[in-house]
N, C-alpha and C positions, 0 to 999 in steps of 0.2 A: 590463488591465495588460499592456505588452509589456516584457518582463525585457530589460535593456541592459546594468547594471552589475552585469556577473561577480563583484567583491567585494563586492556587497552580498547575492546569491544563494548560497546555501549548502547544507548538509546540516542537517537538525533530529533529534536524539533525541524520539521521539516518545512513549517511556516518559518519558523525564525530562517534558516537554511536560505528559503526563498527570499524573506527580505531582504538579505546581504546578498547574495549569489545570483541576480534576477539578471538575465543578460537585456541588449538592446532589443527590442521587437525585429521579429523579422519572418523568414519561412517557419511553418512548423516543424519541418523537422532539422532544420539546423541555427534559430533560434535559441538556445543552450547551455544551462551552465552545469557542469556534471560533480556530483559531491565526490570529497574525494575519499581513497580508503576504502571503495570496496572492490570486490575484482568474481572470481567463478562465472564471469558471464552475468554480471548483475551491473548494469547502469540505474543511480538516480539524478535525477535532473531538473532544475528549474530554467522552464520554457517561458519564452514571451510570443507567441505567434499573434502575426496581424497581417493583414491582407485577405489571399483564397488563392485556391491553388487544388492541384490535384499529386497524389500520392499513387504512386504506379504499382508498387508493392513493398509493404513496409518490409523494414529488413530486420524483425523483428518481432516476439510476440512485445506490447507495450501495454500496458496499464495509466491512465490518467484519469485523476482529478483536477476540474478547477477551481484557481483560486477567486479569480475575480473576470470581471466580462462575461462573455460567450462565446462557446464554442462551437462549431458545426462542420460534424463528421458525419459526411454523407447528407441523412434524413432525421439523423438526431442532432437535435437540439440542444447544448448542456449550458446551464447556469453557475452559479458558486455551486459547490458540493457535488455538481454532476461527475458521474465518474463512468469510463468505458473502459473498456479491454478491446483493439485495434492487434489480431492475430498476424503472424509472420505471413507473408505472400497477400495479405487483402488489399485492395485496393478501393481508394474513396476520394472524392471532394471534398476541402476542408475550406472553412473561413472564421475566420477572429475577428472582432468587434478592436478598434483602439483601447490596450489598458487589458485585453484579456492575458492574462496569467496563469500556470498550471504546474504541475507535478507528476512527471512519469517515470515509470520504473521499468524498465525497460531489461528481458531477459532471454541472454542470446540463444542460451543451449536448450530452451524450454522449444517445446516442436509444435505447432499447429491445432488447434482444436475445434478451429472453427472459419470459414470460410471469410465472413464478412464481419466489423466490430460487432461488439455485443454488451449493451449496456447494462450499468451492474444494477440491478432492482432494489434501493436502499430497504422498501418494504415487501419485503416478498412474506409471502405463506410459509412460516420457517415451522421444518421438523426437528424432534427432540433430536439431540446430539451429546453424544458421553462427556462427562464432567472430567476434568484433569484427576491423574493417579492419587488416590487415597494414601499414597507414600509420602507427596508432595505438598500435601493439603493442612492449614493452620486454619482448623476449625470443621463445620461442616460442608458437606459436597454442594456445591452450585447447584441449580436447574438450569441447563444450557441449550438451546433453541439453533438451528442454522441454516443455511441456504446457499446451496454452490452454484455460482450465475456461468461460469469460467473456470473449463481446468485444462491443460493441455494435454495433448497425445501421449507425451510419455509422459505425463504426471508432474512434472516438474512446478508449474506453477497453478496455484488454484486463487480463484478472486469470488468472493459471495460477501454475505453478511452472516454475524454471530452473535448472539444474546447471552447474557448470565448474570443468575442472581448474585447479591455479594457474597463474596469469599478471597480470600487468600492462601497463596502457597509460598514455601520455601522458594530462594533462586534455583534457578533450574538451567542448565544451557542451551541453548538453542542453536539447534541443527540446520536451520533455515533462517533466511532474513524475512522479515514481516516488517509491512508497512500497514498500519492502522489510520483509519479514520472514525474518530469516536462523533458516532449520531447521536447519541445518551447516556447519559450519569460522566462518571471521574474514573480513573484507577492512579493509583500510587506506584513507579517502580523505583526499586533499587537494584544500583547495580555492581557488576566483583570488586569496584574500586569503592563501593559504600557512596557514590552520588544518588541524591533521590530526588526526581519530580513527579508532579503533579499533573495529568493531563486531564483534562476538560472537555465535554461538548464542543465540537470543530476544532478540535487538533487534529492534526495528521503528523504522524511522526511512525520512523523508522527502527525496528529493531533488530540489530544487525548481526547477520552469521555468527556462530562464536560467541554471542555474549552471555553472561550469566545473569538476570533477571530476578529478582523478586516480586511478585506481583498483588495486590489489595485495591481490591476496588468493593467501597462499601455502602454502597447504590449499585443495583444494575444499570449495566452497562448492552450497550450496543454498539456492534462497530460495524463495517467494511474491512474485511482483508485482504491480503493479496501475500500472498507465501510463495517464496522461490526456496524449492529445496533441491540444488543441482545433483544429479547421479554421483 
């Protein structure tokens, strides 16, 4: 799918997503409900995994957070907001707790970057990182902070955390789909059809290839990212 029409491309709540779309509990990895509307080798998905079981080699790189319960991949442990990266060809032991829920994004054409999953460090040691183009910008430059936990072989997908002070830019399109999960403060988007939300502290939401985006956040912010920018 090549994304053309900016109002048809948008921002998804990806809680709300989960709470209508949450399939019955079952295996992890076919457990399932998949949002619909995106395509370049980009699955998302609201999981219900329960039981334990073993994963021989995912057939995928995948990105998850959860929503509620516990999760256990391998020798990590995850709570609500725990979030890993499970690379294409690794292989683990998984188990869910009754009630655990999650969100993975899962991306086909992204290649290998790491042997075994690798969990995303919400508080890493973050280095300075360049503020968005001075073209783009409504008002003064950010100070922007970040940390890449997860990137694949060919580049394609990268997952870490990112910090910045408030600011705002013009919409801009987006060349990649980004799924956020905001650790702190708010930001405002608007988007080509002129809808605008408000995301908050523990939102996780999606923003999807092709979209046109306005962005304001006036509190810093910190997130968790996960960018799939296919070839």
């Amino acid at each position: 799918m090549t994304p053309t029409d900016v109002t048809m491309r948008s921002f998804i709540d990806l809680r709300a997503f989960a709470d209508t779309a949450m399939p019955a509990p079952g295996d992890f990895l076919l457990a399932r409900s998949t949002l619909a509307g995106q395509g370049d080798g980009l699955s998302v998905m609201a999981c219900a995994p329960q039981g334990a079981g073993l994963v021989a080699a995912m057939p995928a790189d995948e990105f998850v957070i959860v929503l509620t319960g516990e999760l256990n991949i391998g020798a990590n442990v995850l709570g609500p907001d725990g979030c890993i990266v499970m690379p294409r060809g690794s292989a683990f032991s998984w188990a869910a707790a009754p009630g655990t829920r999650a969100i993975a994004m899962r991306c086909d054409t992204s290649t290998p970057g790491a042997q075994t999953p690798v969990v995303i460090d919400p508080n890493p040691v973050m280095a300075p990182s360049a503020s968005p183009s001075a073209t783009v910008l409504v008002g003064p430059a950010p100070t922007c902070h970040g940390f890449n936990d997860y990137k694949s072989a060919n580049g394609e997908l990268r997952c870490g955390t990112w910090s910045a002070t408030p600011y705002a830019r013009r919409a801009v399109r987006y060349d990649h789909a980004e799924l956020m999960y905001l650790i702190e403060g708010s930001v405002t988007l608007v988007d080509g059809a002129g809808r605008e939300k408000t995301f908050r502290k523990g939102d996780i939401f999606l923003v999807e290839r092709g979209a046109e985006c306005a962005w304001d956040n006036r509190e810093t912010v910190k997130k968790v990212y996960v960018i799939f920018r296919p070839a």
